[in-house]
Biopython code that builds the backbone (N, CA, C, O; Angstrom):
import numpy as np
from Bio.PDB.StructureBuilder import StructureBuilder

atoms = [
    (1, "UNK", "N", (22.862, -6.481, 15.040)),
    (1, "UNK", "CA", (22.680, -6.072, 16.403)),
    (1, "UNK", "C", (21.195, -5.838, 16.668)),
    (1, "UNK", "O", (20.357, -6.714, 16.455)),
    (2, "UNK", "N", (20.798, -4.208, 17.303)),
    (2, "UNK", "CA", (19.439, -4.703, 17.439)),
    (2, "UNK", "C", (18.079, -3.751, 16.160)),
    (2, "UNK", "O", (16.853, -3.670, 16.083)),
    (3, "UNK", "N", (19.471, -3.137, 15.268)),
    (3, "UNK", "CA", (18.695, -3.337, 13.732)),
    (3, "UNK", "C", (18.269, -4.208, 12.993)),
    (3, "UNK", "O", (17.433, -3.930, 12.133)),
    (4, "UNK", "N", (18.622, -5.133, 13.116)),
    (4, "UNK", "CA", (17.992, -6.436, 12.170)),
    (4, "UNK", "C", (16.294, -6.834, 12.374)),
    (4, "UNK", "O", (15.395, -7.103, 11.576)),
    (5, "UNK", "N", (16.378, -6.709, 14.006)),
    (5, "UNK", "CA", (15.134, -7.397, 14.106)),
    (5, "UNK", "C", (14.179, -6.336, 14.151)),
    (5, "UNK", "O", (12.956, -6.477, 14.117)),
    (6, "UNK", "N", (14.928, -5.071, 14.244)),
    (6, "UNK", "CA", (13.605, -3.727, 13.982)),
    (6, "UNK", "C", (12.956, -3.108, 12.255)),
    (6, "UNK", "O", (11.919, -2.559, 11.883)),
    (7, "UNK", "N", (14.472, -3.663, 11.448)),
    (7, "UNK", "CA", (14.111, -3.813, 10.337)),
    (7, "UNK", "C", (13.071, -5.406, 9.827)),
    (7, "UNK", "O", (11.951, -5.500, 9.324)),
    (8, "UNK", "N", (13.756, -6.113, 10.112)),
    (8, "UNK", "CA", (12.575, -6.890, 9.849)),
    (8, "UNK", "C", (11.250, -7.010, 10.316)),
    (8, "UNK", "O", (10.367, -7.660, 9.757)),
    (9, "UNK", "N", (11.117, -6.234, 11.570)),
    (9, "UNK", "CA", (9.494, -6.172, 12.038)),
    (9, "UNK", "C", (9.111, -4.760, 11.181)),
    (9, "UNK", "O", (7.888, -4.763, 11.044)),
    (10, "UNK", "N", (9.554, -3.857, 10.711)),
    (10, "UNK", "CA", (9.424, -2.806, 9.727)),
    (10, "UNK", "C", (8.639, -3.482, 8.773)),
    (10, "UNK", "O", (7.421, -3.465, 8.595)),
    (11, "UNK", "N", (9.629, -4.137, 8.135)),
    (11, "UNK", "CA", (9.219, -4.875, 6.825)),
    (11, "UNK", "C", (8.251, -5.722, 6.535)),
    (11, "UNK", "O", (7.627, -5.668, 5.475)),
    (12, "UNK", "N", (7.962, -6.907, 7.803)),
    (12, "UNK", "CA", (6.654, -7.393, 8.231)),
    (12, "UNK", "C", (5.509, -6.867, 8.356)),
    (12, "UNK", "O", (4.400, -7.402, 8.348)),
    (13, "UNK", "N", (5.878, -5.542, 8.501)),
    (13, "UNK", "CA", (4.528, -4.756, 8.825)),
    (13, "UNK", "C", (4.298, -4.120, 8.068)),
    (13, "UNK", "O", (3.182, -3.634, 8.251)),
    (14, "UNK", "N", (4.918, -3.671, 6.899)),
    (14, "UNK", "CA", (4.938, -2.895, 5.685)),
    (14, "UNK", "C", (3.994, -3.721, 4.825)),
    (14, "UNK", "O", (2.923, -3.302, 4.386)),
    (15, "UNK", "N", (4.580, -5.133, 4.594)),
    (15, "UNK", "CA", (4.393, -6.520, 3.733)),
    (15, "UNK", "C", (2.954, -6.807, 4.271)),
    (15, "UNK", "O", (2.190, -7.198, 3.389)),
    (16, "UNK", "N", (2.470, -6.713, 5.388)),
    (16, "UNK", "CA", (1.218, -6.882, 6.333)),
    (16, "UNK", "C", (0.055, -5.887, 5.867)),
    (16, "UNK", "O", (-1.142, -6.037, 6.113)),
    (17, "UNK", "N", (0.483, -5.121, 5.338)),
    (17, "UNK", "CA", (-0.568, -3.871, 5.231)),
    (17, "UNK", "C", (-1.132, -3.971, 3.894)),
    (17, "UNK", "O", (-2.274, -3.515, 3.947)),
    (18, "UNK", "N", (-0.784, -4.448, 2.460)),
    (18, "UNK", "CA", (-0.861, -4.714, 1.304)),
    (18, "UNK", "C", (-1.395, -5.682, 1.044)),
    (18, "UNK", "O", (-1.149, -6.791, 1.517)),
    (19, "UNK", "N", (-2.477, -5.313, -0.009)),
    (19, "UNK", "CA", (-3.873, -6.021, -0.066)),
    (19, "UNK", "C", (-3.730, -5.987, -1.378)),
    (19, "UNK", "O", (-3.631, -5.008, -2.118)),
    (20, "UNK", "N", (-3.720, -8.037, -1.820)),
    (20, "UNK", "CA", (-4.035, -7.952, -3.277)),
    (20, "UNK", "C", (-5.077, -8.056, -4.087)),
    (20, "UNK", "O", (-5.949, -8.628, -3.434)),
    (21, "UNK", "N", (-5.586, -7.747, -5.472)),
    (21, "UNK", "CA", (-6.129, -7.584, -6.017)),
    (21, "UNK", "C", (-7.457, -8.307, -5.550)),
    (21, "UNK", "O", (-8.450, -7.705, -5.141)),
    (22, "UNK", "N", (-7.347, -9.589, -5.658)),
    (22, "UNK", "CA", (-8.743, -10.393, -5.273)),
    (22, "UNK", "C", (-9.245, -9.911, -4.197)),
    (22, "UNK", "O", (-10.435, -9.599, -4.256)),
    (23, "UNK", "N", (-8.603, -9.728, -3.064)),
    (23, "UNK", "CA", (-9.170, -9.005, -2.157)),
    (23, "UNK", "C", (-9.682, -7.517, -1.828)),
    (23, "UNK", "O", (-10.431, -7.018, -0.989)),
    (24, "UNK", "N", (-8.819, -7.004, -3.029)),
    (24, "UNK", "CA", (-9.955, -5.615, -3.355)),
    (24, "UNK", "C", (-11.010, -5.788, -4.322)),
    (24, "UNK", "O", (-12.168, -5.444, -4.084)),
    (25, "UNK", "N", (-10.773, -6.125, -5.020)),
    (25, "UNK", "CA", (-12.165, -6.634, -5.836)),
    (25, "UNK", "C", (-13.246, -7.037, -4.770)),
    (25, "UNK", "O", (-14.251, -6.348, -4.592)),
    (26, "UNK", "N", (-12.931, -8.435, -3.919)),
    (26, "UNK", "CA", (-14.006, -8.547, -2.871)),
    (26, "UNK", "C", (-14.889, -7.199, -2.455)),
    (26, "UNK", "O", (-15.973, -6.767, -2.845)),
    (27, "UNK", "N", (-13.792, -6.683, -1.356)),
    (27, "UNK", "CA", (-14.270, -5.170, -1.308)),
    (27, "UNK", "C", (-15.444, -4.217, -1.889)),
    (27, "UNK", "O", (-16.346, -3.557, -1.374)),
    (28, "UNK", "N", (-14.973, -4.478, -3.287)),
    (28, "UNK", "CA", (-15.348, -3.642, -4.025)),
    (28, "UNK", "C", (-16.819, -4.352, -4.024)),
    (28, "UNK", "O", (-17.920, -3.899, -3.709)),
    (29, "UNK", "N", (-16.465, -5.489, -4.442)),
    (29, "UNK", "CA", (-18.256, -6.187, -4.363)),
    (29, "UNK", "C", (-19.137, -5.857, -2.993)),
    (29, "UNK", "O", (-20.254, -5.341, -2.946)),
    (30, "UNK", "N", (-18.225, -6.348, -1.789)),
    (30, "UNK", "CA", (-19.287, -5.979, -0.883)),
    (30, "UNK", "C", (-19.815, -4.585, -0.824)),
    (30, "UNK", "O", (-20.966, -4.390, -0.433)),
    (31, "UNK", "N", (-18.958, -3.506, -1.226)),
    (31, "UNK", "CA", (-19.589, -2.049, -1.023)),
    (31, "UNK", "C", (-20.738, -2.071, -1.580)),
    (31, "UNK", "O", (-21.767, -2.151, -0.909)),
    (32, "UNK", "N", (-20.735, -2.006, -2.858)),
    (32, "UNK", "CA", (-21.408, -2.325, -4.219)),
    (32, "UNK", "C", (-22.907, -3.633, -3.902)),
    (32, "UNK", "O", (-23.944, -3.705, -4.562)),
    (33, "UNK", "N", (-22.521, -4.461, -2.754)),
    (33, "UNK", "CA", (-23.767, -5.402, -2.504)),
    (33, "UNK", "C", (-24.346, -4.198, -1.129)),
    (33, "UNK", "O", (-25.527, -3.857, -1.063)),
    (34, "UNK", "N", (-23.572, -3.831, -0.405)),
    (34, "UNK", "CA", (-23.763, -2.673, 0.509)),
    (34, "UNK", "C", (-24.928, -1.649, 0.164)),
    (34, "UNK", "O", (-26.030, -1.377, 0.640)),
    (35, "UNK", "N", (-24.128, -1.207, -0.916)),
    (35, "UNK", "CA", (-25.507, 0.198, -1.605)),
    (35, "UNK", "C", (-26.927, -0.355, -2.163)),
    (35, "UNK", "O", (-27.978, 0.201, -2.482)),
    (36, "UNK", "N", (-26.415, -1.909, -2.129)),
    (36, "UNK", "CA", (-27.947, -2.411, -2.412)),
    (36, "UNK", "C", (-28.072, -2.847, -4.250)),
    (36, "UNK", "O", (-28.980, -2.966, -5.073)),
    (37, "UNK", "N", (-26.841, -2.952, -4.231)),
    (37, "UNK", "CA", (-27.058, -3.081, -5.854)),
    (37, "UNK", "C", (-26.884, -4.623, -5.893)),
    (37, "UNK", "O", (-26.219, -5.051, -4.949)),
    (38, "UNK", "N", (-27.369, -5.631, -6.848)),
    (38, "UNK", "CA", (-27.574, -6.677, -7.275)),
    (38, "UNK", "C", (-26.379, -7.208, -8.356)),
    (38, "UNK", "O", (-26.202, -6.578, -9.399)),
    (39, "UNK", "N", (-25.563, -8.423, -8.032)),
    (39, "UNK", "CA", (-24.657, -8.777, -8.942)),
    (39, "UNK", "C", (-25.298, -9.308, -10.549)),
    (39, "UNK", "O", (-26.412, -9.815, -10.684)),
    (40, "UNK", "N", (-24.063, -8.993, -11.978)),
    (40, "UNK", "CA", (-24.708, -9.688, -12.587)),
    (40, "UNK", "C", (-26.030, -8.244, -13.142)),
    (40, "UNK", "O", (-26.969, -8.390, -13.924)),
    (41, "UNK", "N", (-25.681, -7.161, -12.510)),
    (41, "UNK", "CA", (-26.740, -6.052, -13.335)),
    (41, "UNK", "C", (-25.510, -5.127, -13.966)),
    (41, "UNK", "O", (-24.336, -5.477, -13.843)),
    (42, "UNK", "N", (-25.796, -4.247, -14.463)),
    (42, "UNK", "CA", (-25.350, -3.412, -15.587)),
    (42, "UNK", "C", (-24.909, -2.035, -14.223)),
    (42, "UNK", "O", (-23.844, -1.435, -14.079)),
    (43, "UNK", "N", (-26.289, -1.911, -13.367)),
    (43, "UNK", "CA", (-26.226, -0.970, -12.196)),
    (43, "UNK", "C", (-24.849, -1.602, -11.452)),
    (43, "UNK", "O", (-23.825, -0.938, -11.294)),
    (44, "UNK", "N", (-24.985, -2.807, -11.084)),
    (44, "UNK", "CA", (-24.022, -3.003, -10.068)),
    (44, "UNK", "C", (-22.275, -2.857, -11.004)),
    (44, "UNK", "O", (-21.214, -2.341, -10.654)),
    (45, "UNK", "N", (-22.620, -3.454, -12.043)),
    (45, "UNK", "CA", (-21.592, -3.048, -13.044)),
    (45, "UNK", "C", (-20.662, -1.563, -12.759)),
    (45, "UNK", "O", (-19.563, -1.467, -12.212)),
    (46, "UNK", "N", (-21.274, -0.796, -13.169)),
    (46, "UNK", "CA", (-21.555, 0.637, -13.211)),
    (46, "UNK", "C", (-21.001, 1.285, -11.606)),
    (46, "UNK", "O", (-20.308, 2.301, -11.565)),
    (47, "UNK", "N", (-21.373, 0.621, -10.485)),
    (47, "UNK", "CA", (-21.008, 1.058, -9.303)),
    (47, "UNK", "C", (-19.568, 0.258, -8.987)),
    (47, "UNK", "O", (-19.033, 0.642, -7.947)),
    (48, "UNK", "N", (-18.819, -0.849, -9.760)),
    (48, "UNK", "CA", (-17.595, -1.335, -9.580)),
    (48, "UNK", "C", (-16.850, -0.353, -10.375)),
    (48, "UNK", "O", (-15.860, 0.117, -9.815)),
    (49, "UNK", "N", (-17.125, 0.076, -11.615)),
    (49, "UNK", "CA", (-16.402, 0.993, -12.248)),
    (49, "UNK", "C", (-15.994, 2.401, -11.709)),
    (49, "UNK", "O", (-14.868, 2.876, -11.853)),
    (50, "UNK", "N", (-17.078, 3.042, -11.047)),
    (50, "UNK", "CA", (-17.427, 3.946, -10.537)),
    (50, "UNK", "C", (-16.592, 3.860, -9.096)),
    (50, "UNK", "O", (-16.391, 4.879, -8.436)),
    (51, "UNK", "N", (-16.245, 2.883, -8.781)),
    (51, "UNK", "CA", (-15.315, 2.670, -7.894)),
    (51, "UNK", "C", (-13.995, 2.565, -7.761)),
    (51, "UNK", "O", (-13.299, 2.832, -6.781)),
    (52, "UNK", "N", (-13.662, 2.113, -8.928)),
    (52, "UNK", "CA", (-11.829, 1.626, -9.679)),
    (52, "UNK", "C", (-11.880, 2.690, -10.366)),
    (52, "UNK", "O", (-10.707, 2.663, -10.738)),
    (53, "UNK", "N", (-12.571, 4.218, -11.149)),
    (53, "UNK", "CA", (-11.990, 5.141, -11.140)),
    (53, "UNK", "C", (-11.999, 6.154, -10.375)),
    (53, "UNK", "O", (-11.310, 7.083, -10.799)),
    (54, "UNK", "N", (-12.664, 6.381, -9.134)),
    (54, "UNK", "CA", (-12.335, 6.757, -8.290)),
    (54, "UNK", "C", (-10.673, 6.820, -7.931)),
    (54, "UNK", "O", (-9.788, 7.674, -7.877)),
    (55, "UNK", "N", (-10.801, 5.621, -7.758)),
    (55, "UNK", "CA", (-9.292, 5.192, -6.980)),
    (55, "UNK", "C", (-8.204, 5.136, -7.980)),
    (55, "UNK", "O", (-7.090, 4.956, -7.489)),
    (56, "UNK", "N", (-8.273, 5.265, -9.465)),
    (56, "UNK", "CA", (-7.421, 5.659, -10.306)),
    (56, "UNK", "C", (-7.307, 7.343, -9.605)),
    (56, "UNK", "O", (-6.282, 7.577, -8.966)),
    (57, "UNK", "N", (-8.499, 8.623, -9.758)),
    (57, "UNK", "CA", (-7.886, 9.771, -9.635)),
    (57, "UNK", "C", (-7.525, 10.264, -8.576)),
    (57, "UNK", "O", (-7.093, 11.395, -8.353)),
    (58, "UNK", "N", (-7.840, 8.727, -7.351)),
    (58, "UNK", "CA", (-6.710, 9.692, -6.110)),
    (58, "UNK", "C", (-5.582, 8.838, -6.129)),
    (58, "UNK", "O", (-5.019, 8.678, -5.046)),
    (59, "UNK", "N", (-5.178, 8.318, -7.014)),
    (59, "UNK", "CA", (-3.588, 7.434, -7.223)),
    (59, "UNK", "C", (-3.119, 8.866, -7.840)),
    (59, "UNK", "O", (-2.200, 9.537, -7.369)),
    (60, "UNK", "N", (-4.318, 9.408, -9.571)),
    (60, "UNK", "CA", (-3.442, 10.475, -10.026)),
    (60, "UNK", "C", (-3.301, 11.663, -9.323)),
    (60, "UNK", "O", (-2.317, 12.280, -9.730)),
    (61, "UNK", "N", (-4.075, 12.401, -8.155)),
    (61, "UNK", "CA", (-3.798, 13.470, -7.329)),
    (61, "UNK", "C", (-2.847, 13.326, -6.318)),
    (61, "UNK", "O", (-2.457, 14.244, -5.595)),
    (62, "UNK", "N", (-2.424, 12.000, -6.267)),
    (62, "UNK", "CA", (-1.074, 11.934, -5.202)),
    (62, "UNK", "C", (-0.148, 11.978, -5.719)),
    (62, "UNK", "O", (0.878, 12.376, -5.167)),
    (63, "UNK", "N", (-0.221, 11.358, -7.665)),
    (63, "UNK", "CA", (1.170, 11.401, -8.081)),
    (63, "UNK", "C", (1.716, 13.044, -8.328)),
    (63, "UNK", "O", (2.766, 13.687, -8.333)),
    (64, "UNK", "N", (0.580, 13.191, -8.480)),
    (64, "UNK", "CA", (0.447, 15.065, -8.952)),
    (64, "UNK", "C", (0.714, 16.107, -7.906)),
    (64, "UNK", "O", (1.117, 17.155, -8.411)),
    (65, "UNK", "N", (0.620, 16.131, -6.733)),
    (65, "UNK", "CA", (0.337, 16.494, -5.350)),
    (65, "UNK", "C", (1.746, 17.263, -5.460)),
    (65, "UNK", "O", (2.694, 16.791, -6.089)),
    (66, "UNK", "N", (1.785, 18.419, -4.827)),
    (66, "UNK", "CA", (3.161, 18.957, -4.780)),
    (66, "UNK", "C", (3.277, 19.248, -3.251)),
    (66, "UNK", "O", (2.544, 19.917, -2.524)),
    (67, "UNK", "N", (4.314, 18.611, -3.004)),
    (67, "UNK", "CA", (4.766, 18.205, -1.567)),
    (67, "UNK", "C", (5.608, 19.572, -1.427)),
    (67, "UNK", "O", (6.658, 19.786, -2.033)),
    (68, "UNK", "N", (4.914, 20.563, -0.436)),
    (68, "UNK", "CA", (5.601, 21.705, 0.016)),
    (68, "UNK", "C", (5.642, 22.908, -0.660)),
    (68, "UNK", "O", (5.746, 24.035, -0.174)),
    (69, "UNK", "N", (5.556, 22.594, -1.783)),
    (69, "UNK", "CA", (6.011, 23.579, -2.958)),
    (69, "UNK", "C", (7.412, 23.949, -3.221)),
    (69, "UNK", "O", (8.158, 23.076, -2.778)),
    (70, "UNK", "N", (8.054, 24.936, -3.786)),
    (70, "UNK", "CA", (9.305, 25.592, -4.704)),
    (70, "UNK", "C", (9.836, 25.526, -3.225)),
    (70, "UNK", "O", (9.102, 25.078, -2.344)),
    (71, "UNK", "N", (11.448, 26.086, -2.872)),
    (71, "UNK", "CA", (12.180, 26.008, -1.909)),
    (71, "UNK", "C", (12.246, 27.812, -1.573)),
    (71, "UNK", "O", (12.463, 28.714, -2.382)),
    (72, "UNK", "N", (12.107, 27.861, -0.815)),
    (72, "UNK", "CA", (11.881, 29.561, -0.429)),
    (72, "UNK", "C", (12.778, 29.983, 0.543)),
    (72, "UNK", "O", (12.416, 29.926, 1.718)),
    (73, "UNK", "N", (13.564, 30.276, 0.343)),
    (73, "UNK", "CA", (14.927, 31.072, 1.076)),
    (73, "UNK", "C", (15.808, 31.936, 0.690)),
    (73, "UNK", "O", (15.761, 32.353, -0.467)),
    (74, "UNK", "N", (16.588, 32.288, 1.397)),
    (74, "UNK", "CA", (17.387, 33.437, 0.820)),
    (74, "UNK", "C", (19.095, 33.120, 0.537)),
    (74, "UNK", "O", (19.876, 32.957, 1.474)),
    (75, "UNK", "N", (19.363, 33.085, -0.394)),
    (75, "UNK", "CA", (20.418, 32.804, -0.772)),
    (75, "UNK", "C", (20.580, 31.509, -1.143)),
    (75, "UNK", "O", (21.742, 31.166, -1.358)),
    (76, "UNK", "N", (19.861, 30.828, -1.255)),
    (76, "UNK", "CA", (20.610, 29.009, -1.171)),
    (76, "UNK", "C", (19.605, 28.308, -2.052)),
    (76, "UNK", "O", (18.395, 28.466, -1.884)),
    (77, "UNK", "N", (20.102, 27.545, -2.975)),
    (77, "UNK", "CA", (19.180, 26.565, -3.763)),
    (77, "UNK", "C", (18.374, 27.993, -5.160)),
    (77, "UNK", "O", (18.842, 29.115, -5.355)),
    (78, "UNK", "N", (17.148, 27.386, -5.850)),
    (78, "UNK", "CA", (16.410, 28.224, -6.941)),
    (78, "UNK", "C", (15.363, 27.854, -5.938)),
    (78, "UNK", "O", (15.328, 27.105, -4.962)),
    (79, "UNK", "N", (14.213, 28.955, -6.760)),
    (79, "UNK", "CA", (13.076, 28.933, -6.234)),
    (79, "UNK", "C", (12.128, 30.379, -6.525)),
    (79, "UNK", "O", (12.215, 30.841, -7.663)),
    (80, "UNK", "N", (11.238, 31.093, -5.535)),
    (80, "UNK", "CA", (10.777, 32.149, -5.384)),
    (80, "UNK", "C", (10.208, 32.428, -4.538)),
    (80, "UNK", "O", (9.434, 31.529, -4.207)),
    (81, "UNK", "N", (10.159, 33.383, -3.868)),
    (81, "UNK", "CA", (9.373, 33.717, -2.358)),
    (81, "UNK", "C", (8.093, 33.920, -2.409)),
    (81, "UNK", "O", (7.468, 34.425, -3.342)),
    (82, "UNK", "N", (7.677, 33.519, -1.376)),
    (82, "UNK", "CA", (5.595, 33.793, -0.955)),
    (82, "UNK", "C", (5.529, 35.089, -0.258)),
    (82, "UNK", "O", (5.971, 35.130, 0.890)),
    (83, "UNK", "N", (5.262, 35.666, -0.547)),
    (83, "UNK", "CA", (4.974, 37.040, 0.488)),
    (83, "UNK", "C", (3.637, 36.654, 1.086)),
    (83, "UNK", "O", (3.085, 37.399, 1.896)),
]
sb = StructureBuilder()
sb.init_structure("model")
sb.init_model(0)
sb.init_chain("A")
sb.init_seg("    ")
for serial, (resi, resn, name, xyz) in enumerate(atoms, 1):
    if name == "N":
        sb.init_residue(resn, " ", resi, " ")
    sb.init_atom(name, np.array(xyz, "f"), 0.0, 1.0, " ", f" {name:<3s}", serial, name[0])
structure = sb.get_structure()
């Protein structure tokens, strides 16, 4: 009915937003030609790395991230209260 075509424009647009590798790498070069660094140096080296772990520790602070915290109520579920 008229879920199909709202799921599939969902999904199109989900699929639309995701950027693969070669094209972050690009990225990564232009920043990296951006700051003025030179391909093919040890510096510019150094500023791609400096870039891919970056973006490793905000992959690991999101996996880590505690959404809301413990459940805080009275009577229902575990948890503990915030005063």
């Amino acid at each position: 009915m008229k879920i199909a075509p709202i799921a599939a424009l969902a999904l199109t647009l989900a699929a639309g937003g995701c950027i693969t590798a070669e094209e972050q790498r690009a990225l990564d070069v232009e920043k990296c030609h951006g700051f003025g660094f030179r391909g093919r140096t040890d510096a510019f080296a150094e500023c791609l790395q400096a870039i891919d772990l970056n973006r490793s520790a905000d992959r690991r602070a999101l996996a880590y991230r505690d959404f809301g915290g413990p459940y805080v109520g009275f009577g229902y579920g575990y948890g503990y209260r915030r005063w």
